[in-house]
N, C-alpha and C positions, 0 to 999 in steps of 0.2 A: 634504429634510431629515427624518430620523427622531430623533422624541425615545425616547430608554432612559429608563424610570420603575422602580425599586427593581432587584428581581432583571432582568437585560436579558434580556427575551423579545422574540425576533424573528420573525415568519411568515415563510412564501414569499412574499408579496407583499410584503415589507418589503425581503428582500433584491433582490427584481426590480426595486424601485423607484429604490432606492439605486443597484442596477448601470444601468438607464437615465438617470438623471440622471446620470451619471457618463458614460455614454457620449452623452448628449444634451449636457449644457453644460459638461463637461470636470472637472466637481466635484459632489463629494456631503458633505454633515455630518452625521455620527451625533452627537447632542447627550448628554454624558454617556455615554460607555458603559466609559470606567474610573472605579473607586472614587476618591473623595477620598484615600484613606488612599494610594491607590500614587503616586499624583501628588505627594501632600505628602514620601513618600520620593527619590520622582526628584527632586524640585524641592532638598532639602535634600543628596542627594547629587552633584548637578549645580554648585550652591553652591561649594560644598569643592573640588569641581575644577577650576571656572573660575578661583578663586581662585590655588590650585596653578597656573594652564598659565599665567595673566597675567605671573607673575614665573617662569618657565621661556621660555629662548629657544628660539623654533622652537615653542613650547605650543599655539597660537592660529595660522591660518591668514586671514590680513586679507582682507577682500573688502568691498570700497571704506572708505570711510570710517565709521570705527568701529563698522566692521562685522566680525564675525567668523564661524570657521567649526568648528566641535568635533568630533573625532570620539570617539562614548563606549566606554569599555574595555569588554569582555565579561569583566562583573563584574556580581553584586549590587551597586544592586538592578534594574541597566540590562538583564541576561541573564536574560530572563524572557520564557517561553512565554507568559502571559499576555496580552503585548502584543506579542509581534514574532511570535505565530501564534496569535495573537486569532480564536476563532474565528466571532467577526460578520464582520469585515475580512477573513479568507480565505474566507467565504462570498461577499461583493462580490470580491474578486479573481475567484474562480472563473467567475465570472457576464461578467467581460470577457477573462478571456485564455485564450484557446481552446486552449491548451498549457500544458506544466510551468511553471511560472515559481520563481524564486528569489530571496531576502532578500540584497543587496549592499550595502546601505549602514545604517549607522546614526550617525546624526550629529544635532548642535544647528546651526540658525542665530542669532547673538545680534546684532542691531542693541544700541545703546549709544547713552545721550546723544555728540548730537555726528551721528549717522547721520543721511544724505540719502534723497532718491527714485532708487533705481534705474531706470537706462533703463528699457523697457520688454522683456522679450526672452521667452526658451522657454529650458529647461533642455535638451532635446534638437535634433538635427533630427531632418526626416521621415525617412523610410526610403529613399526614392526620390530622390523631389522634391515639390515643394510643388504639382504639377501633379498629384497622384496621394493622395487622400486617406489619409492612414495609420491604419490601425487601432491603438488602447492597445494598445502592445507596454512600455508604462514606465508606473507610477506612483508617483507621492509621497505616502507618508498621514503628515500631519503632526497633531503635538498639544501644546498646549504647555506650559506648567511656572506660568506665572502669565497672569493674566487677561488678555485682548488686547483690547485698547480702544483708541480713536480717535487718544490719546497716545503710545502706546508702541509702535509699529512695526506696524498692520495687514499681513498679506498682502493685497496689490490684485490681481485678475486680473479678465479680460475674458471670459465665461462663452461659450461655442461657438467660442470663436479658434482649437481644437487641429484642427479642421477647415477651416480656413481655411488659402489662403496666406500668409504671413506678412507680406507687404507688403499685401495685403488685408486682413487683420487692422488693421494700423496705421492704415493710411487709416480703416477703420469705427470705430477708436479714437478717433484723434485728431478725428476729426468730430463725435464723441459719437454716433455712432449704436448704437455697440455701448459702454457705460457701464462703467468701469474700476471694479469694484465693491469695497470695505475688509470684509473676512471677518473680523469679532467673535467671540474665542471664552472660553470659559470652561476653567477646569481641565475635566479630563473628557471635554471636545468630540475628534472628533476628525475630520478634515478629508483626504477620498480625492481627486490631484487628478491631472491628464493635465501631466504636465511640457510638454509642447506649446502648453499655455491660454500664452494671451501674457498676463506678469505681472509685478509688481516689488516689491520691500521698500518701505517708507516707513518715513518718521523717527520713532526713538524720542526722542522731547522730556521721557523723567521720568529720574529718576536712576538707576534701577534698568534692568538689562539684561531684554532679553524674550527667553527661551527658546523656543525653538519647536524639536523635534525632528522630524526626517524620517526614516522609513523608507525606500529605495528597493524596490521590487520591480520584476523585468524577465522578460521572457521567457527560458527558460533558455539561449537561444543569442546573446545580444545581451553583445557583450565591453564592459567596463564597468572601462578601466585606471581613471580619476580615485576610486574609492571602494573602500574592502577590510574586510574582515570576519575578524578574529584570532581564534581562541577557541584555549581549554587542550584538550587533550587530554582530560582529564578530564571536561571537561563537556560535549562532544560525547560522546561516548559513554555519559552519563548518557540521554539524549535519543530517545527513541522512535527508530525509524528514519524514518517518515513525516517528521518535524521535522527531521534531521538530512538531509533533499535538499532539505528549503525550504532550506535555507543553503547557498550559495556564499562558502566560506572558506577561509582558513590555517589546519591545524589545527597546534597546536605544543605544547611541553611546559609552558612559562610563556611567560605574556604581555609583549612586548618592549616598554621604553619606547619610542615613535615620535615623534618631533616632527612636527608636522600640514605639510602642506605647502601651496602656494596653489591653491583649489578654484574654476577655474572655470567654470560653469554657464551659462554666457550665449552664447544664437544669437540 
């Protein structure tokens, strides 16, 4: 875990460290390394939309009980280099994936009063087989929109499962040898993880919904139908060029309304 203290300075040993935990237990936290002030606009724009998709059929994508799944428009104040080529985060990218890689997904997960525990599962499989260690060819950097406490839907994952095989994984689970651990975060945190780590939502028990956004990043040869990435015309081409091949997208004239469809993530 690295804490960000005022202006976010990072060393080389900062990002070494973060890319090894990450590549040792399947997860690394940068503590703080967006402003309040951009969070408190995502969190109020995020608001307004969920709002809007709840009473829109087809808005909201269910996954399990009251559970949902968002994908956000590329829009102010969600379309920002800032955070989707952050460049702490694509400093640890770089540090694990030994090729091009690209930005496919941009989405919220919203548990909701009413939400259960999730099996336990992996967002991916391996490449091969689970006989055959896989190297982070995918990651998840999640952050979320309000504080994530022991009430309101933790993410729980199993810290070295993403090298494991997957029924070995479960057995070290279920035995508690390997400890399904609740990730605590604040506005600002933000959380780099191996979709591989075997892991699951748990129940939000307050009234209010817990945002958690996910970036996806993948290697740039890794086809990725279940998630997609819309932008204008316009604002791709505002966009440096280097920034404009982190994205694997539809570029188009205006943004089409899409009604979300059901996202399933679970091996």
């Amino acid at each position: 875990m690295i804490q960000a203290t005022g202006v976010t300075k990072f060393t080389t040993a900062d990002f070494n460290q973060l890319a090894e935990d990450l590549n040792r237990d399947g997860i690394c936290i940068i503590r703080q390394l967006f402003d309040p002030q951009l969070i408190k606009e995502w969190a109020e724009a995020f608001n307004q939309l969920f709002e809007q998709r709840q009473n829109q059929p087809g808005g909201l994508a269910p996954r399990e009980q009251a559970r949902y799944y968002l994908t956000l428009p590329w829009v102010a104040p969600f379309a920002n280099t800032e955070v989707f080529a952050n460049p702490v985060i694509l400093a640890v990218l770089n540090r694990v994936f030994h090729q091009e890689y690209r930005l496919v997904q941009l989405g919220v997960d919203i548990p909701t009063k009413g939400s259960d525990y999730q099996e336990i599962h992996r967002d991916f499989r391996p490449l091969f087989s689970d006989q055959v260690v896989t190297p982070l060819y995918a990651v998840a950097v999640n952050f979320p929109l309000v504080e994530v406490t022991a009430d309101n839907g933790p993410f729980q994952m199993a810290r070295g499962t993403h090298v494991l095989p997957r029924e070995e994984g479960l057995v070290k689970v279920t035995a508690g040898e390997i400890p399904l651990e609740s990730f605590y975060l604040k506005p600002g945190d933000v959380m780099i993880r191996s979709p591989l780590a075997l892991h699951r939502g748990s129940p939000n028990q307050t009234e209010q919904p817990r945002p958690m956004v996910v970036m996806g990043y993948v290697m740039h040869w890794l086809h990725t139908p279940k998630v997609d990435l819309t932008v204008t015309q316009d604002y791709y081409e505002s966009l440096p060029e280097q920034t404009q091949q982190l994205l694997r997208c539809e570029v188009v004239d205006q943004l089409p309304e899409k009604a979300e469809s059901y996202i399933n993530f679970k091996y």
